[in-house]
NUBAKOL-705527 format. One line per 8 residues: their letters; for each residue x, y, z of N, C-alpha, C, O, CB. Coordinates in steps of 0.2 Angstrom, whole numbers, plus 5000, padded with zeros to 4 digits. Last residue first. Glycine has a CB too. Example, Ala and Ser with C-alpha at 12.3 -4.5 7.8 and 13.67 -1.06 7.14 Angstrom:
! residues 2
sa> 5064 4989 5035 5068 4995 5036 5064 5000 5039 5067 5006 5040 5070 4997 5029; 5066 4972 5039 5062 4978 5039 5066 4984 5039 5071 4983 5042 5057 4978 5045;
! end
This chain:
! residues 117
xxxxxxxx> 5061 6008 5048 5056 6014 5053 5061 6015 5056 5061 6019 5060 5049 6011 5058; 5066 6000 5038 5067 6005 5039 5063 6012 5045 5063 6018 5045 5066 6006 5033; 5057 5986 5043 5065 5990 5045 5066 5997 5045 5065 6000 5050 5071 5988 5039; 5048 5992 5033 5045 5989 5043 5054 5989 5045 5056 5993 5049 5038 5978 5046; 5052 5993 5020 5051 5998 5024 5049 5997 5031 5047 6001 5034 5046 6002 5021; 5057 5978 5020 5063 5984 5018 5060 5991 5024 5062 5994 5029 5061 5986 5007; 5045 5972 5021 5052 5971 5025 5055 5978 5025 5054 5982 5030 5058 5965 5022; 5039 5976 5008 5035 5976 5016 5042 5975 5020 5043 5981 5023 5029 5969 5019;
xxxxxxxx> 5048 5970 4998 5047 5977 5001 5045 5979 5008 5048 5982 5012 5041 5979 4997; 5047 5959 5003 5053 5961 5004 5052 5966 5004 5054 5969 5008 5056 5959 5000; 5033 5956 4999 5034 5954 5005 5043 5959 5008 5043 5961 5014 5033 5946 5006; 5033 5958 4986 5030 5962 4990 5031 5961 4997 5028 5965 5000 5024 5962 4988; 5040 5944 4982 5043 5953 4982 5039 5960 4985 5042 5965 4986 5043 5957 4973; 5032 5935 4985 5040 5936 4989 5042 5943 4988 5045 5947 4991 5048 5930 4986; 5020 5938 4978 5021 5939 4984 5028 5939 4989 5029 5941 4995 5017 5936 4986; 5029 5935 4966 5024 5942 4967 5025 5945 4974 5028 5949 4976 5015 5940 4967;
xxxxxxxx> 5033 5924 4966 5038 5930 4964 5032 5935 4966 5035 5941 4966 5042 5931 4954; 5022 5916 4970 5026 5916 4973 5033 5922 4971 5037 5924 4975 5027 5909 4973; 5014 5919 4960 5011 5921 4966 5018 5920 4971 5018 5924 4975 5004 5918 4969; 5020 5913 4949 5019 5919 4950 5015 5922 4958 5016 5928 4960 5016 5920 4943; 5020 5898 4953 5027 5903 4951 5025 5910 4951 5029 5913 4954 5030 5901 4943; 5007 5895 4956 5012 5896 4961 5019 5900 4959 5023 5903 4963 5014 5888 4964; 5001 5898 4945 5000 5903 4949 5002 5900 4956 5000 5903 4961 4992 5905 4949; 5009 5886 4936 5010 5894 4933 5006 5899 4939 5007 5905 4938 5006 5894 4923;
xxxxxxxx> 5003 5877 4944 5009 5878 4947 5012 5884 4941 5017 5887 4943 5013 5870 4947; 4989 5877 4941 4991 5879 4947 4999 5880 4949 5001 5884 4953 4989 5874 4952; 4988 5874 4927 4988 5883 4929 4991 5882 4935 4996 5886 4937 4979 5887 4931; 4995 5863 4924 4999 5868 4924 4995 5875 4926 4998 5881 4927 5003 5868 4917; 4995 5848 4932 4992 5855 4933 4994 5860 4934 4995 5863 4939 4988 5856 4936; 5000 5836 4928 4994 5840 4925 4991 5846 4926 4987 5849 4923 4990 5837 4927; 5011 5833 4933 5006 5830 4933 4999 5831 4932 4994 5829 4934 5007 5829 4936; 5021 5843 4928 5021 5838 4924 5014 5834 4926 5011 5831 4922 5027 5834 4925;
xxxxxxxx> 5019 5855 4935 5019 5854 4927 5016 5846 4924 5011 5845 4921 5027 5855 4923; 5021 5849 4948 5016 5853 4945 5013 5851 4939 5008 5849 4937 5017 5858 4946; 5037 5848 4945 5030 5841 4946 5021 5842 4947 5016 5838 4946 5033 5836 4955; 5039 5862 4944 5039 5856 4939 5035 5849 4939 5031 5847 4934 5046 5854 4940; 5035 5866 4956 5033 5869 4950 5032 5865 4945 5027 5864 4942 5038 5874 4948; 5045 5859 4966 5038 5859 4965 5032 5863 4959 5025 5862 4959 5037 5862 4971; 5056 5864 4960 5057 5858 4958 5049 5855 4959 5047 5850 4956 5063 5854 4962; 5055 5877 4963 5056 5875 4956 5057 5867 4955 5058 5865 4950 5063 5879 4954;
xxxxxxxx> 5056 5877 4978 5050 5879 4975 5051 5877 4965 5046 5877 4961 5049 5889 4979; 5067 5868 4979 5061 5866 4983 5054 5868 4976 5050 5865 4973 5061 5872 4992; 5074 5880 4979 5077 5873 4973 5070 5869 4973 5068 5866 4968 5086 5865 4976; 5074 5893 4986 5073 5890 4977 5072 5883 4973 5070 5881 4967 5079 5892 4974; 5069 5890 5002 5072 5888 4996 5070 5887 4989 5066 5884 4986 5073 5883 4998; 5072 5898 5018 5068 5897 5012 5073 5893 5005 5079 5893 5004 5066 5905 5011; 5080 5893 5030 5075 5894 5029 5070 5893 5022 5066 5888 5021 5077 5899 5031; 5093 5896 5026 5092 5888 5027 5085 5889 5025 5084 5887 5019 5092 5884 5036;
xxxxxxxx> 5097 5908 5023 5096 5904 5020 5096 5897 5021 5097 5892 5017 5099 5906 5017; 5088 5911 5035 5086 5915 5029 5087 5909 5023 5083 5906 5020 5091 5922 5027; 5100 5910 5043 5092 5908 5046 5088 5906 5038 5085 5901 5037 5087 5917 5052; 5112 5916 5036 5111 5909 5041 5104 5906 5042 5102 5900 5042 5113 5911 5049; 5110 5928 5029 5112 5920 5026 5112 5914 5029 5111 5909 5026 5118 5920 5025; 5101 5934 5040 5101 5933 5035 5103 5929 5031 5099 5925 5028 5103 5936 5034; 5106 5929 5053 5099 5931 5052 5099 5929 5047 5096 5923 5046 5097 5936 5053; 5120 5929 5053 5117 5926 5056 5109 5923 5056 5107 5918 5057 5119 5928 5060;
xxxxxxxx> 5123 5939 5043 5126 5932 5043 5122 5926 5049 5121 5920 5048 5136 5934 5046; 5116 5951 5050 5115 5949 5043 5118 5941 5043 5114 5936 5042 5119 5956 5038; 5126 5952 5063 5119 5948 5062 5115 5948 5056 5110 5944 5056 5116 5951 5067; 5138 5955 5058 5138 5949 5061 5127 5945 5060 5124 5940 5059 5142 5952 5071; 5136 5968 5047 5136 5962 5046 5135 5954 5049 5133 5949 5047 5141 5963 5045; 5121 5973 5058 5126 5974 5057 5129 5967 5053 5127 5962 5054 5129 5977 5063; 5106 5979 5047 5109 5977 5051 5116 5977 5049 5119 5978 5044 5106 5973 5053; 5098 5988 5041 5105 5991 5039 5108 5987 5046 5111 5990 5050 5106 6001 5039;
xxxxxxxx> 5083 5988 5039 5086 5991 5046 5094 5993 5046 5096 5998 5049 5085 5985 5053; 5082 5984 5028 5080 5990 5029 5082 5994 5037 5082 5999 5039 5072 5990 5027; 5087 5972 5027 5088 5977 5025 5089 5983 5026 5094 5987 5024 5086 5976 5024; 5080 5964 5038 5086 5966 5041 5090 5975 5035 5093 5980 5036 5092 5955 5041; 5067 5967 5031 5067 5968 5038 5074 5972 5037 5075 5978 5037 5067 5961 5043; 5071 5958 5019 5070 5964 5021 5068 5969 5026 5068 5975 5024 5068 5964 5019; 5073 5946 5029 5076 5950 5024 5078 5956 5021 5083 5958 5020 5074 5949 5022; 5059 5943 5033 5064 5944 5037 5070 5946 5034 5073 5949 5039 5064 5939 5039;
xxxxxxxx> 5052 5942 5019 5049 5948 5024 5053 5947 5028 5050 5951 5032 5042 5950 5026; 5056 5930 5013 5058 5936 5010 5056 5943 5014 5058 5949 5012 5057 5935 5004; 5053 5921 5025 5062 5923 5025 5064 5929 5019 5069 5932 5019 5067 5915 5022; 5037 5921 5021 5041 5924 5027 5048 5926 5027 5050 5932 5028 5041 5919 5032; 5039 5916 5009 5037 5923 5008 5041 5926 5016 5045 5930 5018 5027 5924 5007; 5042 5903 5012 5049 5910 5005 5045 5916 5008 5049 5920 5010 5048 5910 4991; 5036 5898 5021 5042 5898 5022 5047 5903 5017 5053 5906 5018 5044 5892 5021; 5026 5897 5012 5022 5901 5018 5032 5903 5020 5034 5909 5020 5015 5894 5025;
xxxxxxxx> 5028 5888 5000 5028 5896 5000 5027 5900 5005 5027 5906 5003 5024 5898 4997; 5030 5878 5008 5036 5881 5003 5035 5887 5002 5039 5891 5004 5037 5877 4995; 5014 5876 5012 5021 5877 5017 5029 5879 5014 5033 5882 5018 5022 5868 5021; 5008 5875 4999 5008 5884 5003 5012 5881 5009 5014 5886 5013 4999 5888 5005; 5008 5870 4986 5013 5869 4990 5016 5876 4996 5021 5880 4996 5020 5866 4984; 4991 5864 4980 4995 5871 4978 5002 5869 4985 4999 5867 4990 4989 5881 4979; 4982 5855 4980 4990 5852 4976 4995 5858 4978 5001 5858 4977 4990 5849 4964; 4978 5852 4998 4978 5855 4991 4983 5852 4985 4988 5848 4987 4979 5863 4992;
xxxxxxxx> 4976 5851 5010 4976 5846 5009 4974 5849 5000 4969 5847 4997 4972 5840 5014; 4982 5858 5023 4978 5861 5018 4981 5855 5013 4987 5854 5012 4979 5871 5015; 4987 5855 5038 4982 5859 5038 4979 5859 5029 4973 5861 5029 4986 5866 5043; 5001 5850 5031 4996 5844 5035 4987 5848 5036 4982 5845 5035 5001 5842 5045; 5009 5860 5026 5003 5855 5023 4999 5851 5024 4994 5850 5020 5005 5852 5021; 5011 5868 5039 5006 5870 5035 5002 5865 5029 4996 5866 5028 5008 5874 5032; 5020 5855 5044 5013 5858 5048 5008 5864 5045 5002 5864 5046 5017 5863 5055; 5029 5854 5036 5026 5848 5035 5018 5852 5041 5013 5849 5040 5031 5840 5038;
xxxxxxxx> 5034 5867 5033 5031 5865 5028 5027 5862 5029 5021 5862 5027 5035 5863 5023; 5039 5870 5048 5034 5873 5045 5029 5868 5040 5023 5866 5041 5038 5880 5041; 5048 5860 5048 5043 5859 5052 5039 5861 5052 5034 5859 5054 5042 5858 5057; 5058 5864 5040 5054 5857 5038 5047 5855 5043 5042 5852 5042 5061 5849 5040; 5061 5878 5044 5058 5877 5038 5055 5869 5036 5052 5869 5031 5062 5880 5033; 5067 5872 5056 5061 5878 5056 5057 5876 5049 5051 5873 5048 5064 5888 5055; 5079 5865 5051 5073 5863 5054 5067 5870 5053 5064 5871 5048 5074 5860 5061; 5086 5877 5044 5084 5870 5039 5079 5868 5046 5073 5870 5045 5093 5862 5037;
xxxxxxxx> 5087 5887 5054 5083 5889 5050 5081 5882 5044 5076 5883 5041 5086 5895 5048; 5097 5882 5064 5091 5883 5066 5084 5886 5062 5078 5886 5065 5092 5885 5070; 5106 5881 5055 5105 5875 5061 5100 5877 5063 5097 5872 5066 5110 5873 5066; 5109 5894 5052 5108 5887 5048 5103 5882 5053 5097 5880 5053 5117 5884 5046; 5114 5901 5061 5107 5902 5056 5104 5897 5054 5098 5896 5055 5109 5903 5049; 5126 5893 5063 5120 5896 5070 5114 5896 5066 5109 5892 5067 5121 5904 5074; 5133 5896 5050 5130 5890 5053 5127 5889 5058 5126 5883 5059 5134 5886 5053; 5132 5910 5052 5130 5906 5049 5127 5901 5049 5121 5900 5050 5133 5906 5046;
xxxxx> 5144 5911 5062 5136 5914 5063 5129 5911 5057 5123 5911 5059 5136 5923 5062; 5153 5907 5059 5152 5905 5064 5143 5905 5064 5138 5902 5066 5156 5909 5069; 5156 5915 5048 5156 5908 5045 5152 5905 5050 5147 5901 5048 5163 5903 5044; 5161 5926 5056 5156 5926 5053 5150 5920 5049 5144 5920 5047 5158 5930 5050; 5174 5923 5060 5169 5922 5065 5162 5922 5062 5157 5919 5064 5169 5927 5070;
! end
């Protein structure tokens, strides 16, 4: 049943995250890719949320792998990194790699402990 929940996640976390991205990019007309990043930091402070609250498997699968992982994406933010690189502008995309591990881990923390209350 849990597969079930997942793909509930799912299906409603791949859109969220296309309508986010294209609604924050459309607002900041920058090279930095802050709808990819507005989407990792958020699904890594929902995450930690569920963490720290100790939810129950059904809704970790649902929230978590389901929402979470539609939601945010690695492949996105490393494949934006790269065409960064390549078109010239490696500070910005060496201070989107790191503001993006920065701030996704501090945001996970923040999760972790606003669960744990």
């Amino acid at each position: 049943m849990n597969w079930l929940l997942v793909v509930v996640g799912g299906a409603v976390g791949a859109p969220l995250r296309y309508l986010t991205d294209r609604t924050v990019q459309a607002r900041h007309q920058t090279l930095f890719p802050w709808g990819t990043f507005a989407v990792n930091v958020a699904g890594s402070l929902v995450l930690g949320v569920l963490a720290g609250a100790a939810v129950s498997s059904a809704t970790y699968a649902l929230l978590g792998t389901g929402l979470c992982g539609a939601l945010t994406t690695y492949s996105t933010f490393s494949y934006e990194t790269l065409r960064l690189a390549e078109r010239g502008a490696a500070l910005v995309a060496g201070a989107y790699a790191t503001a993006s591990v920065l701030v996704g881990l501090g945001a996970v923390w923040a999760g972790w402990e606003l669960g744990a209350l």
